[in-house]
C-alpha positions as CSV (number, residue, x, y, z in Angstrom):
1,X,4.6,-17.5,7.6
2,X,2.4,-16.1,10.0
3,X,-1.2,-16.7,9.9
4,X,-4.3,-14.2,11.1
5,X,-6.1,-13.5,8.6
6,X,-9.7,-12.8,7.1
7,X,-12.1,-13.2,4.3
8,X,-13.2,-9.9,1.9
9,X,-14.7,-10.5,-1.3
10,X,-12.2,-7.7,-3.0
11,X,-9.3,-10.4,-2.2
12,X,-10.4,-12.6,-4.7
13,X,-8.9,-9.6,-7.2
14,X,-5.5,-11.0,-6.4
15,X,-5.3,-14.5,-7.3
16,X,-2.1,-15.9,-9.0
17,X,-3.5,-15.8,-12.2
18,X,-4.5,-12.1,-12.3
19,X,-1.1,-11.1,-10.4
20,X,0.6,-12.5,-14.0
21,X,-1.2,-10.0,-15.6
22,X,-0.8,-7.2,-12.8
23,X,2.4,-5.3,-14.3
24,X,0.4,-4.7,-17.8
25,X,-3.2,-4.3,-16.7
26,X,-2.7,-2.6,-13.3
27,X,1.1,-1.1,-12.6
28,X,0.8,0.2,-16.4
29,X,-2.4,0.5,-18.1
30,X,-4.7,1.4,-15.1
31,X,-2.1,3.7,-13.1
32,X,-1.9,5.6,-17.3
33,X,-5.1,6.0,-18.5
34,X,-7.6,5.8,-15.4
35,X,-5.9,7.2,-12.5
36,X,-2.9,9.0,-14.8
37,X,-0.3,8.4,-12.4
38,X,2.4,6.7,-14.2
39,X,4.0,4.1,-12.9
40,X,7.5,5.8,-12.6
41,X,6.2,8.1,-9.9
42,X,5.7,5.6,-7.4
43,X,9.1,4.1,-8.4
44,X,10.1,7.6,-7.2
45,X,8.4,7.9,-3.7
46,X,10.2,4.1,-3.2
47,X,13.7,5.4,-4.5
48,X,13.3,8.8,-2.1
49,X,11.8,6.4,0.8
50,X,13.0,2.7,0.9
51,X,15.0,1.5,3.7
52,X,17.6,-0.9,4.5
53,X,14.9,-3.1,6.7
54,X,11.7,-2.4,5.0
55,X,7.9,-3.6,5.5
56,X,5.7,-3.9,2.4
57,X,1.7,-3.8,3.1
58,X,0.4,-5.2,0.3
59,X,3.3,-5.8,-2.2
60,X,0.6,-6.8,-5.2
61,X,2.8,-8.2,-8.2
62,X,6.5,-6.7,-6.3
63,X,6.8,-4.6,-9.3
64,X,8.1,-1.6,-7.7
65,X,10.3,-4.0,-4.7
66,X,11.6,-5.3,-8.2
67,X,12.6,-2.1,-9.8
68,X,13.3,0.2,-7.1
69,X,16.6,1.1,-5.5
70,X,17.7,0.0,-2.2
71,X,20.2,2.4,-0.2
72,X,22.0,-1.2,1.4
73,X,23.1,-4.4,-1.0
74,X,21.3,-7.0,1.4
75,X,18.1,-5.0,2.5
76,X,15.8,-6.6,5.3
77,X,12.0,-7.0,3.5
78,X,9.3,-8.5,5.1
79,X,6.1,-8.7,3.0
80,X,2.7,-8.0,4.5
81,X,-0.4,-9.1,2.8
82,X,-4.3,-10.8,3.6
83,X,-3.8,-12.9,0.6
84,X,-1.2,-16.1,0.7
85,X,-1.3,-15.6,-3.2
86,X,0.8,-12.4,-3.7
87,X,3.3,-13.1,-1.1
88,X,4.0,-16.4,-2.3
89,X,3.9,-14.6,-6.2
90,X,6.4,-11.5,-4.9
91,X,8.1,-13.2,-2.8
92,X,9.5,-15.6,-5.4
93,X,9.8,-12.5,-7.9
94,X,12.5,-10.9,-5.4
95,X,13.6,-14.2,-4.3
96,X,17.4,-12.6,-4.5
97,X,16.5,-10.5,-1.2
98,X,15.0,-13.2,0.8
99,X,12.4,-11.8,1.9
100,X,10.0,-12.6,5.0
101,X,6.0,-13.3,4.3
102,X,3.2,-12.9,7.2
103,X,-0.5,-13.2,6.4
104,X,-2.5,-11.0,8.2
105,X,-5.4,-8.7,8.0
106,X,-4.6,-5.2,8.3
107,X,-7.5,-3.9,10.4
108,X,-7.2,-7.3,12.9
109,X,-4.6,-7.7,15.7
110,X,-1.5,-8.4,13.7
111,X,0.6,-11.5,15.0
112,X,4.3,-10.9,15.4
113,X,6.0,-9.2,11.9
114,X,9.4,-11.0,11.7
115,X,11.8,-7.6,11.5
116,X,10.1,-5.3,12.9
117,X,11.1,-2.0,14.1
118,X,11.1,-1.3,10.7
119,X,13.0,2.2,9.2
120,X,10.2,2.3,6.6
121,X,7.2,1.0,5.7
122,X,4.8,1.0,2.1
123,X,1.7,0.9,1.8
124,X,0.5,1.3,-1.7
125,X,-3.0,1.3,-3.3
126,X,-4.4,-0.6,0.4
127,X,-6.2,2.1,2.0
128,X,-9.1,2.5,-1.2
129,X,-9.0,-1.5,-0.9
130,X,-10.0,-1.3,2.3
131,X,-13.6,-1.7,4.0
132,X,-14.3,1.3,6.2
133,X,-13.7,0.4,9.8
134,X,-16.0,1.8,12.8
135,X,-12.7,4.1,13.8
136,X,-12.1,5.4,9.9
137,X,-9.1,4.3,8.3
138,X,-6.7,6.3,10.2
139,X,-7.1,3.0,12.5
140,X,-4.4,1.6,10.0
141,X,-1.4,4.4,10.9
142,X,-2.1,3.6,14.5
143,X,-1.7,0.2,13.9
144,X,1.4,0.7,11.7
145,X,3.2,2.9,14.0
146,X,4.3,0.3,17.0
147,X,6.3,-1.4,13.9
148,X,7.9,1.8,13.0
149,X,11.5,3.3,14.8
150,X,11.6,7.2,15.7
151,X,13.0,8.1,12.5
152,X,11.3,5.8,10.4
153,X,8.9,6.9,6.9
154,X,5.6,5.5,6.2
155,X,4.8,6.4,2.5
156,X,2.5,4.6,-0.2
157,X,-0.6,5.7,-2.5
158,X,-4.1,5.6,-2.8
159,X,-7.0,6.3,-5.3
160,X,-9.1,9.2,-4.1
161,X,-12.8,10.1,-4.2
162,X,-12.7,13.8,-3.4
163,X,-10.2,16.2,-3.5
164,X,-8.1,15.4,-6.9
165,X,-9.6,15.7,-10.7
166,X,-11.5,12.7,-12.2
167,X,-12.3,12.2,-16.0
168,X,-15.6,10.6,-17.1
169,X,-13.6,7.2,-17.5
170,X,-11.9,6.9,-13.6
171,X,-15.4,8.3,-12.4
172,X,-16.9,5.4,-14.2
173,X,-14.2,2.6,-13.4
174,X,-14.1,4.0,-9.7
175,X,-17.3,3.4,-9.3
176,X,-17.2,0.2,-11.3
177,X,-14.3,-1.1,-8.6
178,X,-16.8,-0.3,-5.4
179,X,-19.8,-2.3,-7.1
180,X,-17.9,-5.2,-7.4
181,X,-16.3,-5.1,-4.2
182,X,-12.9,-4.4,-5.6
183,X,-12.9,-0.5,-3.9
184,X,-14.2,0.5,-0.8
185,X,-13.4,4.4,-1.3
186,X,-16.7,5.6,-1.2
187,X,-15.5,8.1,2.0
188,X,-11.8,8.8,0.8
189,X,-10.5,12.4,0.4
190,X,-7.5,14.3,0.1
191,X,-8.5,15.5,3.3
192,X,-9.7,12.8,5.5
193,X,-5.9,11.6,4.6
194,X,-4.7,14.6,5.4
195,X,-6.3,14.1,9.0
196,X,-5.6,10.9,9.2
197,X,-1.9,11.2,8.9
198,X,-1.2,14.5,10.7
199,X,-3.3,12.7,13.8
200,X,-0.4,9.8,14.1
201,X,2.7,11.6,12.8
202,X,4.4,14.7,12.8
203,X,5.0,15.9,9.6
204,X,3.3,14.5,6.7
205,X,3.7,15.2,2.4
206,X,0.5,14.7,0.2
207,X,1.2,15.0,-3.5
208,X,-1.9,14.6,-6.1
209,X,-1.3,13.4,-9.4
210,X,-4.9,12.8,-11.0
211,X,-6.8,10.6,-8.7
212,X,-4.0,9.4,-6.8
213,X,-2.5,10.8,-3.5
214,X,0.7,9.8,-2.5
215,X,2.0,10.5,0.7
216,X,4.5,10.3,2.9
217,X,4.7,10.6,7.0
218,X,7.4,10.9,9.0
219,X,8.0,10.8,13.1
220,X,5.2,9.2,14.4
221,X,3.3,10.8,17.5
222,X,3.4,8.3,20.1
């Protein structure tokens, strides 16, 4: 395992204990009734995406590693994350695979990521986690695209703050989820993504399914 990584209070969110509860309080009941983006959707954009050597940035419990469908019987996964917890928790969940862990904070200088070029890459419910760097978040896809081939797909997820519908209840836990440190969304729109990912690649899908974008980018402008 590599090691460069840094302290944000919203990582404490992810300690083994909570990541046991993850599939039913998160993955299920949260992605249902707050955010009403059931889970099976984002088992979709894996199924339509996932590669045969794949990087997952901040794999949470593994859920959808676990239940989605690789196109090769031995894919290559290596397993990105800040916190040693839910790379040691999903890497022992897909244990089968064998996958590779490296501890490292996304907006730092990454070490070296075992794998990489990599033919796709997730990134799923990171971006709102995220505190706002001085460059904007659309540092991350410039970081992400050295570790990507040609013809390689970066898709994933994130909860929104402007630009897809709310309901009194994902207003209230939204906000909620920034006081406490969990969020840092504040600035996150539909649009800003949209900027963000037609600036580093060349074509880019956005789909909204009630606060959630998901998105997928392909052919990354180099």
């Amino acid at each position: 395992m590599n090691t460069a990584a840094t302290t944000d209070p919203g990582q404490t969110f992810y300690r083994t204990n909570r990541l046991n509860g993850y599939d039913l309080i998160t993955v299920n009941a949260a992605n249902r009734l707050l955010w009403r983006c059931p889970p099976e959707h984002f088992v979709e954009l894996y199924n339509r995406n996932v590669s045969g050597r794949h990087l997952d940035i901040g794999p949470g419990s593994g859920y959808y590693l676990d239940h989605c469908e690789f196109p090769v019987a031995r894919p290559v996964i290596t397993l990105l994350d800040l916190n040693p917890d839910p790379l040691t928790f999903v890497a022992g969940r897909i244990a089968r695979y064998a996958p590779d862990t490296v501890r490292a904070d996304l907006l730092g200088e990454l070490p070296p990521i075992p794998n990489a070029p990599f033919d796709s890459i997730a990134i799923n419910y990171v971006l709102h986690c995220l505190p706002e760097p001085p460059a904007g978040k659309q540092e991350v896809f410039a970081r992400l695209k050295p570790l990507l081939t040609d013809t390689a797909v970066v898709f994933g997820s994130t909860v929104v703050t402007g630009g897809a519908p709310t309901t009194p209840l994902s207003k209230a836990f939204n906000t909620l989820y920034q006081r406490m440190g969990a969020f840092h969304n504040q600035n996150d729109t539909v649009e800003s993504l949209h900027g963000a990912l037609d600036r580093h690649f060349m074509s880019h899908i956005l789909e909204i399914r009630g606060s959630v974008a998901l998105f997928t980018a392909r052919g990354p402008r180099r």
